[in-house]
Every structure is written in structure tokens, then in C-alpha cells.
LOMARGU-257505 format. One record per atom (N, C-alpha, C): y, x, z; residue number from 1; atom name. Coordinates in Angstrom, 2 decimals, padded with zeros to 5 digits, always signed. Each point is the difference from the previous one (the first is absolute). Example, Ala and Ser with C-alpha at 12.3 -4.5 7.8 and 13.67 -1.06 7.14 Angstrom:
BEGIN
+---------+---------+---------+------+-------+
!       y !       x !       z ! mipa ! marti !
+---------+---------+---------+------+-------+
! -005.69 ! +013.19 ! +007.80 !    1 !     N !
! +001.19 ! -000.89 ! +000.00 !    1 !    CA !
! +001.20 ! +000.90 ! +000.00 !    1 !     C !
! +001.05 ! -000.35 ! -000.72 !    2 !     N !
! +001.19 ! +000.82 ! +000.06 !    2 !    CA !
! +001.09 ! -000.77 ! +000.73 !    2 !     C !
+---------+---------+---------+------+-------+
This chain:
BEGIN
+---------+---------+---------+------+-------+
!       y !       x !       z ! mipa ! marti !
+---------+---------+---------+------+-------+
! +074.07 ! +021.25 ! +099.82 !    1 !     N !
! -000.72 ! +000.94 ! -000.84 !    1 !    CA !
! +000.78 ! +001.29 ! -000.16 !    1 !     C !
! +001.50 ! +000.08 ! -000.50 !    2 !     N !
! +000.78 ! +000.89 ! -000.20 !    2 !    CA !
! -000.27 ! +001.24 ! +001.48 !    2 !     C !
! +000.08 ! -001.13 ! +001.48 !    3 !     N !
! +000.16 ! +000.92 ! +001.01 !    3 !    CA !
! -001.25 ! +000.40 ! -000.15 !    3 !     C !
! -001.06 ! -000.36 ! +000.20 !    4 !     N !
! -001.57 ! +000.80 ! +000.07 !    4 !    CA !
! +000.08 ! +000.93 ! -001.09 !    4 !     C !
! +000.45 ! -000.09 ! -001.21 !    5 !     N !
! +000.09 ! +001.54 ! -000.98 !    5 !    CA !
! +001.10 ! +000.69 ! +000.52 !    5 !     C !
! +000.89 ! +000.26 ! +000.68 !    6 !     N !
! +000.36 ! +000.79 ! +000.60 !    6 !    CA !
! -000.36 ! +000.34 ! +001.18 !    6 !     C !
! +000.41 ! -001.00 ! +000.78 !    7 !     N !
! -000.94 ! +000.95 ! +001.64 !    7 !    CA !
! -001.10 ! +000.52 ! -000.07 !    7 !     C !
! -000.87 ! -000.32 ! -000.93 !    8 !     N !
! -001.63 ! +000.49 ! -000.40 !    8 !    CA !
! -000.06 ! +001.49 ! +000.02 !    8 !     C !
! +001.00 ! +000.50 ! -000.61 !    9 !     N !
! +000.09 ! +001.11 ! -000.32 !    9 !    CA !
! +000.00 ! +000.88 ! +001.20 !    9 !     C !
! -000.88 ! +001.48 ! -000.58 !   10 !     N !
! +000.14 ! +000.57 ! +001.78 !   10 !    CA !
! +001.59 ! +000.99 ! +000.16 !   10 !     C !
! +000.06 ! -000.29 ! +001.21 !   11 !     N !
! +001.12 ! +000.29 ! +000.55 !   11 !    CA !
! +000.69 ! -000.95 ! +000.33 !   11 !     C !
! -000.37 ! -000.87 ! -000.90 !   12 !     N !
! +001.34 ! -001.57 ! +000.47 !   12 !    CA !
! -000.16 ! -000.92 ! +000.49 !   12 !     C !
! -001.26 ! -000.08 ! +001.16 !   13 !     N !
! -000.70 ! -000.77 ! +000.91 !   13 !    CA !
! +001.04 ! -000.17 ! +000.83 !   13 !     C !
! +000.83 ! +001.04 ! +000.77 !   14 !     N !
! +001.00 ! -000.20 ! +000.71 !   14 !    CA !
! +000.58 ! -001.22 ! -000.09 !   14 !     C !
! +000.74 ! -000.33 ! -001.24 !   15 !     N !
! +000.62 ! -001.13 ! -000.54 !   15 !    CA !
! -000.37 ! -001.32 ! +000.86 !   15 !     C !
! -001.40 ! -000.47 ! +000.49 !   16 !     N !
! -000.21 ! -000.77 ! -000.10 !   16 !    CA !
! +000.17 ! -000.50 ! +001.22 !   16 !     C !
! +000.76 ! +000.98 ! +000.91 !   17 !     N !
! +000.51 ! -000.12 ! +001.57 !   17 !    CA !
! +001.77 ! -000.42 ! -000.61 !   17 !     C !
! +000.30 ! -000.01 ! -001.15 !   18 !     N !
! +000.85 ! -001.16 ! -000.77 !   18 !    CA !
! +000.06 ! -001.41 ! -000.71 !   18 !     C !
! -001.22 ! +000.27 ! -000.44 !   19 !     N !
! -000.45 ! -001.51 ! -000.64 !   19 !    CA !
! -000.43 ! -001.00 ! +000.84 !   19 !     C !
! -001.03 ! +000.58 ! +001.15 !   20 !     N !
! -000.06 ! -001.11 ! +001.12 !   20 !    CA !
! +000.63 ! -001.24 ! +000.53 !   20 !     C !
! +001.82 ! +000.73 ! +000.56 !   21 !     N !
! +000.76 ! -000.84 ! +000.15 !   21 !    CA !
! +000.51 ! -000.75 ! -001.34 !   21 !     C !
! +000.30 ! +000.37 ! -000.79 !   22 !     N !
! +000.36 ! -000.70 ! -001.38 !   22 !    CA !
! -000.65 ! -001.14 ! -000.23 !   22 !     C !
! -001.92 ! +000.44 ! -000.01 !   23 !     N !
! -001.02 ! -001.13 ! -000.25 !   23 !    CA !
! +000.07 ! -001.41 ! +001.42 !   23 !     C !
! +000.55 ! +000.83 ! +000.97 !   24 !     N !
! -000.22 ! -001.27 ! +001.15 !   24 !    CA !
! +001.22 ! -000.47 ! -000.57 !   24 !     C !
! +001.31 ! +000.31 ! +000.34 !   25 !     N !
! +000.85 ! -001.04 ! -000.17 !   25 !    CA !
! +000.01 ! -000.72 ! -001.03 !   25 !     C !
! -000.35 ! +000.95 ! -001.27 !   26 !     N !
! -000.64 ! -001.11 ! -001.08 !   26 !    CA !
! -000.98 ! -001.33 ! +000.79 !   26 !     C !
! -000.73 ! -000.05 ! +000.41 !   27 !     N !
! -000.70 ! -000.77 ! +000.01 !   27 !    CA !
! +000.42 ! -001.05 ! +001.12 !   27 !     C !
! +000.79 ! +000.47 ! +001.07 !   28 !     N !
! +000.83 ! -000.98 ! +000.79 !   28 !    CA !
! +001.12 ! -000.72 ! -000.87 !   28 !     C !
! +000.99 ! +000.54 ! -000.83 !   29 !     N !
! +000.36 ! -000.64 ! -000.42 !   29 !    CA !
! -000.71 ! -000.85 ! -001.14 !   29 !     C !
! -001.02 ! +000.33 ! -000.30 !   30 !     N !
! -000.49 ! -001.15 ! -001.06 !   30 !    CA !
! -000.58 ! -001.01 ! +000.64 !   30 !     C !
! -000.69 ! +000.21 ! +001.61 !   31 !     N !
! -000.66 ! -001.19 ! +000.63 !   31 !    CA !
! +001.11 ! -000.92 ! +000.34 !   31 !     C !
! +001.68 ! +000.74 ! +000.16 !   32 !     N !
! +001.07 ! -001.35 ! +000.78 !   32 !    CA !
! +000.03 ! -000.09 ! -001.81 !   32 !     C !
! +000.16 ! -000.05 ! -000.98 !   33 !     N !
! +000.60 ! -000.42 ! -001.19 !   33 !    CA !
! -001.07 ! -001.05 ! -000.14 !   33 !     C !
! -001.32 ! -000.05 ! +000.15 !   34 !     N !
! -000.79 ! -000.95 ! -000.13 !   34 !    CA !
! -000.13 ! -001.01 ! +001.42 !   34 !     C !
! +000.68 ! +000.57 ! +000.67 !   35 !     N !
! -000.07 ! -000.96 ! +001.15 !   35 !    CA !
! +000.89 ! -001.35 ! -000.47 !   35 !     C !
! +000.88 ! +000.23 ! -000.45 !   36 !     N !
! +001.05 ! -000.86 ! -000.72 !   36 !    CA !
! -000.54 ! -000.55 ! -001.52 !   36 !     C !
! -000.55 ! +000.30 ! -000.52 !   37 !     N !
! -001.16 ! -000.17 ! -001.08 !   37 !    CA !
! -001.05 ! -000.42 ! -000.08 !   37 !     C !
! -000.99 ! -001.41 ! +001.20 !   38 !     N !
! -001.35 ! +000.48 ! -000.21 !   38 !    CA !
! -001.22 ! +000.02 ! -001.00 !   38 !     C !
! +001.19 ! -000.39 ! -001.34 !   39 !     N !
! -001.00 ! -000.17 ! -001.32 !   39 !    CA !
! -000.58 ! +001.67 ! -000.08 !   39 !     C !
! +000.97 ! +000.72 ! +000.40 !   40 !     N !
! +000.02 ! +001.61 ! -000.49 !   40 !    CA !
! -001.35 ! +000.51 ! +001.31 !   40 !     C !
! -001.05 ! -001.00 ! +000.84 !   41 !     N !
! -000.50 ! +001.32 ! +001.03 !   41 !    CA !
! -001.32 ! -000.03 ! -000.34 !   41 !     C !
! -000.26 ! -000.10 ! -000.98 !   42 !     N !
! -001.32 ! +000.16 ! -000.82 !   42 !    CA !
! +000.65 ! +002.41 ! +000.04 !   42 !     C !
! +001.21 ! +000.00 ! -000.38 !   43 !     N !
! +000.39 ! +000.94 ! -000.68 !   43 !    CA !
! -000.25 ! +001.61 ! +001.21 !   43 !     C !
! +000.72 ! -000.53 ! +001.06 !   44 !     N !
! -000.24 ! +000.77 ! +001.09 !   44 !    CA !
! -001.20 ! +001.04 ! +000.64 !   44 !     C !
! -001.32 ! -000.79 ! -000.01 !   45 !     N !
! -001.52 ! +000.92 ! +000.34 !   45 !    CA !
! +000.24 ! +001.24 ! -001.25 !   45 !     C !
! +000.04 ! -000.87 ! -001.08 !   46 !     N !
! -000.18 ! +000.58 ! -001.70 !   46 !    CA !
! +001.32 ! +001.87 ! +000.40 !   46 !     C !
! +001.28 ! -000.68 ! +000.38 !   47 !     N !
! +000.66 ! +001.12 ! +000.05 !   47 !    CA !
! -000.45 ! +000.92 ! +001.13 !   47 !     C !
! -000.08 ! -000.44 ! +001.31 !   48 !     N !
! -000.69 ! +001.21 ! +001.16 !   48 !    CA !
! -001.03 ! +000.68 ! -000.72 !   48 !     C !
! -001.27 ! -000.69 ! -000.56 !   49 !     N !
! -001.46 ! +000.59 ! +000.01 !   49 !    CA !
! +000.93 ! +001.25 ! -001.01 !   49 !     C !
! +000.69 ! -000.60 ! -001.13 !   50 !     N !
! -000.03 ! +001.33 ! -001.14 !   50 !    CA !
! +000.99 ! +001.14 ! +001.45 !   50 !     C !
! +001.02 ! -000.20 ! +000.36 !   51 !     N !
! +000.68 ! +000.90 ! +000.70 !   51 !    CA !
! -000.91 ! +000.91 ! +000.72 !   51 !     C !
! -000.92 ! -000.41 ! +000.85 !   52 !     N !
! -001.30 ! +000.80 ! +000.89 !   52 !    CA !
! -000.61 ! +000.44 ! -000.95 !   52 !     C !
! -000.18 ! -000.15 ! -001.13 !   53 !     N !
! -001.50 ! +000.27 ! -000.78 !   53 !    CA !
! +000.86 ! +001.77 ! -000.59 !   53 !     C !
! +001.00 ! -001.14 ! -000.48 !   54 !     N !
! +000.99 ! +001.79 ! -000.78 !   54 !    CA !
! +000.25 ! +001.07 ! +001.30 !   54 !     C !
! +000.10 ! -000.32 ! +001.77 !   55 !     N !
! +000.55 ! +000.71 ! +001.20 !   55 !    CA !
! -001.83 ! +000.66 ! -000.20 !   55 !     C !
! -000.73 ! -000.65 ! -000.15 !   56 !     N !
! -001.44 ! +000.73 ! +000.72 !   56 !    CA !
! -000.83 ! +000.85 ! -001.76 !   56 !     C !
! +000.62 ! -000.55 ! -000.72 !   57 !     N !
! -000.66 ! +000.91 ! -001.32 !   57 !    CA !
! +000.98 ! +001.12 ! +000.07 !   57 !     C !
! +000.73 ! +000.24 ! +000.39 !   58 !     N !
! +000.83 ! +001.29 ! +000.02 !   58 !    CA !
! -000.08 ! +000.47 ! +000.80 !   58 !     C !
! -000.49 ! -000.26 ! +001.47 !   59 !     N !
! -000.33 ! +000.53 ! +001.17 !   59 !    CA !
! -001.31 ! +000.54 ! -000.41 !   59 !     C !
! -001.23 ! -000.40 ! -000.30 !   60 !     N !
! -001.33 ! +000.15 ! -000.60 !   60 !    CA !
! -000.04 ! +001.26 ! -000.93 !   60 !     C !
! +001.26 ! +000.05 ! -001.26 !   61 !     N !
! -000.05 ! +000.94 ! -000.65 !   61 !    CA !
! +000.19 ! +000.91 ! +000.50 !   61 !     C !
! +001.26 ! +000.06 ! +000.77 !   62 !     N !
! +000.37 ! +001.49 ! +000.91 !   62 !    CA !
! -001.00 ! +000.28 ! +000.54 !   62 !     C !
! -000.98 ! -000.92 ! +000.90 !   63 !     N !
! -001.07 ! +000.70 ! +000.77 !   63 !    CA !
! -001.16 ! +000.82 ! -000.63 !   63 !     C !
! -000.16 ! -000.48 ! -001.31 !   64 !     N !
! -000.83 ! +000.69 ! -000.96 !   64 !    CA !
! +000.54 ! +001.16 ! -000.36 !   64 !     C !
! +001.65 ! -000.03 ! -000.41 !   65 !     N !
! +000.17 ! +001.34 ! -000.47 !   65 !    CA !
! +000.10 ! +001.37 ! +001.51 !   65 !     C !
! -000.08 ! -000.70 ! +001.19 !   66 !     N !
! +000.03 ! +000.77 ! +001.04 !   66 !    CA !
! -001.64 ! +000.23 ! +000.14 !   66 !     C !
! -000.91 ! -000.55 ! -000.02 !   67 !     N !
! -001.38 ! +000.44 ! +000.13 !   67 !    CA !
! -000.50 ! +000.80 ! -000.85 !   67 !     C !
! +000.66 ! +000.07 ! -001.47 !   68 !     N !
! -000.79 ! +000.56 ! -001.21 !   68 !    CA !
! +000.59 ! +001.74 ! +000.27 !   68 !     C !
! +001.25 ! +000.09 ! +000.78 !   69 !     N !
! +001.03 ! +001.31 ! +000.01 !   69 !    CA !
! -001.35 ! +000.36 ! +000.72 !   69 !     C !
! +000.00 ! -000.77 ! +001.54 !   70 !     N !
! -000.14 ! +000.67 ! +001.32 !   70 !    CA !
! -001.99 ! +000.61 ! -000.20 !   70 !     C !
! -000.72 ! -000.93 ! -001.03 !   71 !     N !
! -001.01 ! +000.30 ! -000.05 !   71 !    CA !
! +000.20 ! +001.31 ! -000.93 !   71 !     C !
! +000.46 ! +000.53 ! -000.92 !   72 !     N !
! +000.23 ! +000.80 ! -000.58 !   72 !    CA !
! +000.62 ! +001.62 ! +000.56 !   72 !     C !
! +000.72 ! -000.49 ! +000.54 !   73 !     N !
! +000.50 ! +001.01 ! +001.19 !   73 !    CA !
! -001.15 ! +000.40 ! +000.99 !   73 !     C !
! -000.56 ! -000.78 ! +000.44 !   74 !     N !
! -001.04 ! +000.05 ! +001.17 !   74 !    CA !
! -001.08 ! +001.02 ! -000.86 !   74 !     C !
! -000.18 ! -000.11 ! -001.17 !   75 !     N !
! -001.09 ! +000.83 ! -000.37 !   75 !    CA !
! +000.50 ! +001.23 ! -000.97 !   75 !     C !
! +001.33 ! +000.09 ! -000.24 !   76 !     N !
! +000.55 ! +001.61 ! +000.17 !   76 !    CA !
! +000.33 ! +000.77 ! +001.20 !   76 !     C !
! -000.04 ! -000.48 ! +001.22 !   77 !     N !
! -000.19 ! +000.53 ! +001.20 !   77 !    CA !
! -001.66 ! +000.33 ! +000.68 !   77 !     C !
! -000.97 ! -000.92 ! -000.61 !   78 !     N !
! -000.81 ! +000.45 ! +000.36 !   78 !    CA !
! -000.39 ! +001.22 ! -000.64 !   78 !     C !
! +000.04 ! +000.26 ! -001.63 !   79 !     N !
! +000.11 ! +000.76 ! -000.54 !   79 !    CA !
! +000.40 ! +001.52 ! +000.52 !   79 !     C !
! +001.65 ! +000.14 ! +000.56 !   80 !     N !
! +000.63 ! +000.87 ! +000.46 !   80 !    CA !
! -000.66 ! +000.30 ! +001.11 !   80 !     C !
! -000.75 ! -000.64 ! +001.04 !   81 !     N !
! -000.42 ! +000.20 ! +000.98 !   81 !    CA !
! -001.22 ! +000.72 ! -000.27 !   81 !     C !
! -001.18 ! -000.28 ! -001.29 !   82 !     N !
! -001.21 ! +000.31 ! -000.04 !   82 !    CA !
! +000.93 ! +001.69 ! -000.40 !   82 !     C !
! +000.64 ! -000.77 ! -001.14 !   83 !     N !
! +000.46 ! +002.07 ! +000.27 !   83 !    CA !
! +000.22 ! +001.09 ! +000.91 !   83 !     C !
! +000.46 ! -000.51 ! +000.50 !   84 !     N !
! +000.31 ! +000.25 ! +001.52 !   84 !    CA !
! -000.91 ! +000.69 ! +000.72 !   84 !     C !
! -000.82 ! -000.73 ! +000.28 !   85 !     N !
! -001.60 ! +000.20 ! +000.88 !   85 !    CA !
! -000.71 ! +000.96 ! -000.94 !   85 !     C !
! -000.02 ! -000.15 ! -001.51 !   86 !     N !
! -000.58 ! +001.09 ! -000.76 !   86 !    CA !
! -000.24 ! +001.31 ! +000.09 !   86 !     C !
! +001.98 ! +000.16 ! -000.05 !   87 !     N !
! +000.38 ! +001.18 ! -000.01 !   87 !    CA !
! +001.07 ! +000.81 ! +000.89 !   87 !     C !
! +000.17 ! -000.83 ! +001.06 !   88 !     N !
! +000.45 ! +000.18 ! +001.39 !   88 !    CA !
! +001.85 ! +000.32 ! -000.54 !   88 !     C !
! +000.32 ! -000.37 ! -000.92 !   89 !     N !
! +001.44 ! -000.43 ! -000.50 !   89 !    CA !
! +000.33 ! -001.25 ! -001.23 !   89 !     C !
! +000.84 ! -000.11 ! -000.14 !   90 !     N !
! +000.42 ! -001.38 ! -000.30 !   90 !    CA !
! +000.56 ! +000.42 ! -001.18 !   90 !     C !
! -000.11 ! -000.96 ! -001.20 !   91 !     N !
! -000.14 ! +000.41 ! -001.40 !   91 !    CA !
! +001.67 ! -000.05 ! -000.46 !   91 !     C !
! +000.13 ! +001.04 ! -000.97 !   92 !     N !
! +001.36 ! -000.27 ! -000.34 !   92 !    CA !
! +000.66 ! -000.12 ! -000.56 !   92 !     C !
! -000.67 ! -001.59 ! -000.44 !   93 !     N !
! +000.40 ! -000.99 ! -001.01 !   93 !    CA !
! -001.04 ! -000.68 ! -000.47 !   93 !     C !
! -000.01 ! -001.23 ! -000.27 !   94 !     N !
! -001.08 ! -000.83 ! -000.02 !   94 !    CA !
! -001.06 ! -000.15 ! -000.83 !   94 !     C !
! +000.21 ! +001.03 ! -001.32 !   95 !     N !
! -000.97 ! +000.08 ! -000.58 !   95 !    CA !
! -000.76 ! +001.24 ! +000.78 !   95 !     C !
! +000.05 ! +001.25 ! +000.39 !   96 !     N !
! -000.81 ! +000.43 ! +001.11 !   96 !    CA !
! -000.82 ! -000.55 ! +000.74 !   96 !     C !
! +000.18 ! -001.43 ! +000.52 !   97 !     N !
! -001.16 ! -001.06 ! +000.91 !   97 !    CA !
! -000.27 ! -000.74 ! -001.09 !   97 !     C !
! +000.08 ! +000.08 ! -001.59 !   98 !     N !
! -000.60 ! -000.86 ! -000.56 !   98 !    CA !
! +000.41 ! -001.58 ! +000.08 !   98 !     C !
! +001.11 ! -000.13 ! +000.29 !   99 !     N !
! +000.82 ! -001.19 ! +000.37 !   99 !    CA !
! +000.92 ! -000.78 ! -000.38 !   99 !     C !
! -000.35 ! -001.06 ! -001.08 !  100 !     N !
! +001.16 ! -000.26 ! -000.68 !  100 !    CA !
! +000.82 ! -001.31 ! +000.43 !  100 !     C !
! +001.82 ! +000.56 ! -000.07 !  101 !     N !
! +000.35 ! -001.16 ! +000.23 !  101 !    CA !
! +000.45 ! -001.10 ! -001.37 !  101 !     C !
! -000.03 ! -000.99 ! +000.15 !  102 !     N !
! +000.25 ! -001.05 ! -001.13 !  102 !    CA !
! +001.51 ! -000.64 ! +000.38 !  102 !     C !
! +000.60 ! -001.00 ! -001.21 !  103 !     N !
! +001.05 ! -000.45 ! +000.33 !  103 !    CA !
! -000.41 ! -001.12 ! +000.82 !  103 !     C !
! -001.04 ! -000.55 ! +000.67 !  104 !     N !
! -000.42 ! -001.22 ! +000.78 !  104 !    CA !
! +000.70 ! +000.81 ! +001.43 !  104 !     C !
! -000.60 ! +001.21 ! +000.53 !  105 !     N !
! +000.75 ! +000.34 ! +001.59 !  105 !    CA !
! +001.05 ! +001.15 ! -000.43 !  105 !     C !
! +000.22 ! +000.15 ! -001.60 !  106 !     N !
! +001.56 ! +001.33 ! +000.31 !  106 !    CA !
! -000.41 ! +000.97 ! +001.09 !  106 !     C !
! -000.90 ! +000.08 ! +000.74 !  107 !     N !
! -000.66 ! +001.19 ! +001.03 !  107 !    CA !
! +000.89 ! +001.75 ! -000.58 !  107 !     C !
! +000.61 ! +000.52 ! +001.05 !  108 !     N !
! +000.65 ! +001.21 ! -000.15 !  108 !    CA !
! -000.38 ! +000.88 ! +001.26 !  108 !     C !
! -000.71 ! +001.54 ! -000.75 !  109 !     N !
! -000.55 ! +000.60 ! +001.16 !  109 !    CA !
! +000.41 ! +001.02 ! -000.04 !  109 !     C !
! +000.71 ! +000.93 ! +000.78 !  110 !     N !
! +000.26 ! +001.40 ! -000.13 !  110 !    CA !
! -000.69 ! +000.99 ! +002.00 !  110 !     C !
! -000.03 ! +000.68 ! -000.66 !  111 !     N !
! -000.51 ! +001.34 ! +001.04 !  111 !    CA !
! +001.65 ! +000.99 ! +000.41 !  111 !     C !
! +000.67 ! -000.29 ! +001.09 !  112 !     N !
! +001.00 ! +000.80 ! +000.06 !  112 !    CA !
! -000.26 ! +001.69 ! +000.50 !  112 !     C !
! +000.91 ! +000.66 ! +000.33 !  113 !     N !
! +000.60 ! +001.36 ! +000.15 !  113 !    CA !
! -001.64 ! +000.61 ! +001.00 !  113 !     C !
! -000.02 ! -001.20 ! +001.64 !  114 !     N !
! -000.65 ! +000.32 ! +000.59 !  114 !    CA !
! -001.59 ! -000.71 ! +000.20 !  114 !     C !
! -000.41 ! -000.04 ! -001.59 !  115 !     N !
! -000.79 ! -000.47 ! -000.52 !  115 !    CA !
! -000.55 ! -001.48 ! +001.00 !  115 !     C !
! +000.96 ! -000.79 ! +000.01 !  116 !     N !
! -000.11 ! -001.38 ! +001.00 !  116 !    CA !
! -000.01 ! -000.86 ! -001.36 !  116 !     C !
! -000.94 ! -001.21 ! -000.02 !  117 !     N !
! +000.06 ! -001.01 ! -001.16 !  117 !    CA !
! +000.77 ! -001.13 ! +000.18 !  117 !     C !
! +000.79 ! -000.47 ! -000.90 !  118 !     N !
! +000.43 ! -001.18 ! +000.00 !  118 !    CA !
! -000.58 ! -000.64 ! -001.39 !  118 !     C !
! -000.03 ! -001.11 ! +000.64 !  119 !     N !
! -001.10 ! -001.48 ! -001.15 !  119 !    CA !
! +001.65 ! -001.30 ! +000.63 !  119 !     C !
! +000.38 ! -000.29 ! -001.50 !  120 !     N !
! +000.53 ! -001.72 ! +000.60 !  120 !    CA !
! -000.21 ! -000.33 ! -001.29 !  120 !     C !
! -000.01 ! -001.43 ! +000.18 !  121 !     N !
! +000.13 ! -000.85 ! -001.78 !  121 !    CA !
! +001.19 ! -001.31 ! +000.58 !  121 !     C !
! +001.14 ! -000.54 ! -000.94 !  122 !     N !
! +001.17 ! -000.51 ! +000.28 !  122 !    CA !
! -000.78 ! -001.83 ! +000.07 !  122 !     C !
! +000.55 ! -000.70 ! +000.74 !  123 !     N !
! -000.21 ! -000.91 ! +000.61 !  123 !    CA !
! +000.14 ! -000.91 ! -001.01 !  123 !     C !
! -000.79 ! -001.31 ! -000.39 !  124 !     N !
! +000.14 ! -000.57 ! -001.13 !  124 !    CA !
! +000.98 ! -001.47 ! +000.11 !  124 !     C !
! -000.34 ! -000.39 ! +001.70 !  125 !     N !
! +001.28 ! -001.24 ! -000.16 !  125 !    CA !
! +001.40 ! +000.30 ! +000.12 !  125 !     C !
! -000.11 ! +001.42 ! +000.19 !  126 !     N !
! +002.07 ! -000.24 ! +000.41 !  126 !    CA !
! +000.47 ! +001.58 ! -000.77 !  126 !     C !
! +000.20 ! +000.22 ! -000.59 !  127 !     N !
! +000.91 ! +001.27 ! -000.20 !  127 !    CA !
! +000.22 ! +000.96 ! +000.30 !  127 !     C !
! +000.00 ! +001.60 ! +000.31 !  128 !     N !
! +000.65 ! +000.80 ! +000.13 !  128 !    CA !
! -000.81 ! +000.43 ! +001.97 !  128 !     C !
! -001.17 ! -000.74 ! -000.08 !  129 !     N !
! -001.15 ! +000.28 ! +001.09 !  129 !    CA !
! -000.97 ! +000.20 ! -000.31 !  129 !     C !
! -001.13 ! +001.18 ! +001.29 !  130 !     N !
! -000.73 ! +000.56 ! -000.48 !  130 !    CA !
! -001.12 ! -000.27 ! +000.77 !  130 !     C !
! -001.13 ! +000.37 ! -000.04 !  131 !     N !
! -001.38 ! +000.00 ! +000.82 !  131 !    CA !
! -000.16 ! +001.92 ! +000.40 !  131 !     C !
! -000.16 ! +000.29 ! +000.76 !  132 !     N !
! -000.02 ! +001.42 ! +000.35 !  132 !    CA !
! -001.32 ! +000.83 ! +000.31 !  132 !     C !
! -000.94 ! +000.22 ! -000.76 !  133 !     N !
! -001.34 ! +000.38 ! +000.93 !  133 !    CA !
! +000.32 ! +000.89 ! +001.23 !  133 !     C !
! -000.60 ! -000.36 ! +001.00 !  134 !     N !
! +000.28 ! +001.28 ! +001.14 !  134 !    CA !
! -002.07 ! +000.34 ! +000.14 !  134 !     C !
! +000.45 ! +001.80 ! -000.14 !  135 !     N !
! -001.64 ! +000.19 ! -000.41 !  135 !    CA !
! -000.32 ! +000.65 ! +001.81 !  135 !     C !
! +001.47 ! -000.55 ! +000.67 !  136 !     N !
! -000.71 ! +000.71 ! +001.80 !  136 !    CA !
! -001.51 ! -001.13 ! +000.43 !  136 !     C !
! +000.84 ! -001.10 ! -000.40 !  137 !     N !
! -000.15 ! -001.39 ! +001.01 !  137 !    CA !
! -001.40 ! -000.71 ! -001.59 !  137 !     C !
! +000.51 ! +000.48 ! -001.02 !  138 !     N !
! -000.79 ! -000.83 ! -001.37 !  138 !    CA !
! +000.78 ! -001.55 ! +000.11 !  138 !     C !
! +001.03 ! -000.42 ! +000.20 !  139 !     N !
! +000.84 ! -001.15 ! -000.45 !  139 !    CA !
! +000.38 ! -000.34 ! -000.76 !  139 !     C !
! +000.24 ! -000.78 ! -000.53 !  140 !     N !
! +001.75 ! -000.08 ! -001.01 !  140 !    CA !
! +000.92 ! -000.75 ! +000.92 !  140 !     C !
! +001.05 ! +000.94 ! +000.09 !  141 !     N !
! +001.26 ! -000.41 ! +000.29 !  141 !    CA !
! +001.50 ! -000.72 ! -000.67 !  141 !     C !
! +000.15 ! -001.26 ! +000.48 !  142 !     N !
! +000.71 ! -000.22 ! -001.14 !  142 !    CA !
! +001.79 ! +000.40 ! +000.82 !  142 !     C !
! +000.70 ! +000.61 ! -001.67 !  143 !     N !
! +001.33 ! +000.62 ! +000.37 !  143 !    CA !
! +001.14 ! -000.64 ! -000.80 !  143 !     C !
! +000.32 ! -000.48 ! +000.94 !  144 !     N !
! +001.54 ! -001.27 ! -000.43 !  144 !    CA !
! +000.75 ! +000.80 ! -000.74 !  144 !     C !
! +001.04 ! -000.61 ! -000.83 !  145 !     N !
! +000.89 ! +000.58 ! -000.65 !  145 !    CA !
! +001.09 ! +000.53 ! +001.27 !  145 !     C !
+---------+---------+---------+------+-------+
């Protein structure tokens, strides 16, 4: 329980490319401790199922908090784009396209020097990574730390 309220959290999905090994050898060593035990293998299914259940409810959450960003993002770019096509330049700053970002995608948009747009919102399973709109291609690009 303790690990699912922490890894849950976004950003700290990473983690769980730590807990993995922890949860298996946990569970190898509890199958030889009951191998030597067999009053104890009632105990064994009971410990795997919870280990997978806590590996895939925290996998599940991250994927939600990555769909709720990316859908959110996806429709401040369409936004920027309808601007775009409007008024044959690109708005500069997001209330100009009428576009708001929320703390669900953190979405950050600026218009630089040679009026070129950049759109990214920061990546929710790992830290200090980003999603990048590229408005040549209409992608998101994702950009490693």
C-alpha cells in the first residue's frame, strides 16, 4: 500500500523499474521459505496476486495521468493551429488562441524572436522529461532528460 501511495504519484512511476525486482525476489524468496514450510502455501498465490495487483495499479495510474496530459495538450495545439489558419500567425501566448492550460498537462507555450512556436508539457512518469509539439510534422515529440 505504502509503495502504490508513492509511486502513484506523477513523476514517480519511474520508481517502479525499482520495485519490480524487489517484488520478484520478494516473492522467490517467499516461494523457497514455503517450500520448506508447506503449512505456509496457502500464503504464496495471496502474496504474488497483491505484488502484480500493486505493479499494474500503478502502471494503470501513470497511464491515466499520461492520457489526461496528452488529451489536453492535443487540444491546446489544435487551438494554436485554428489560430494559425485564422490569422496566418501564431498567437503569442495562449490566451490569444483562447487556450487554457491546467495543472493536469502543465502545457507551456511561447512564440520566439523568429516568431517559430514552441508547445511541450513535462512527462508524467519520470521527471525532468518533456513531450515537445512539433507544429512542421503536427507530432509530439518526446525529449529525454
Amino acid at each position: 500500500a505504502i509503495s502504490a501511495l508513492i509511486l502513484g504519484q506523477k513523476h514517480a512511476g519511474f520508481m517502479l523499474y525499482f520495485l519490480v525486482p524487489v517484488m520478484l525476489v520478494y516473492m522467490a524468496v517467499s516461494a523457497w521459505r514455503i517450500r520448506k514450510q508447506p503449512q505456509r502455501l496457502p500464503e504464496l498465490p495471496l502474496k504474488m496476486l497483491l505484488c502484480f495487483t500493486t505493479i499494474i495499479c500503478i502502471a494503470l495510474v501513470h497511464m491515466r495521468y499520461h492520457q489526461q496530459a496528452r488529451l489536453e495538450a492535443d487540444n491546446i495545439a489544435k487551438q494554436i493551429l485554428a489560430y494559425q489558419l485564422q490569422h496566418n500567425a501564431y498567437p503569442t501566448d495562449l490566451q490569444a488562441a483562447q487556450a487554457v492550460s491546467t495543472a493536469v498537462s502543465r502545457a507551456h507555450y511561447t512564440l520566439n524572436q523568429n516568431q517559430q512556436p514552441s508547445l511541450f508539457y513535462p512527462a508524467t512518469f519520470v521527471p525532468f522529461e518533456a513531450y515537445a509539439y512539433d507544429f512542421q510534422t503536427q507530432q509530439w515529440q518526446h525529449q529525454p532528460d
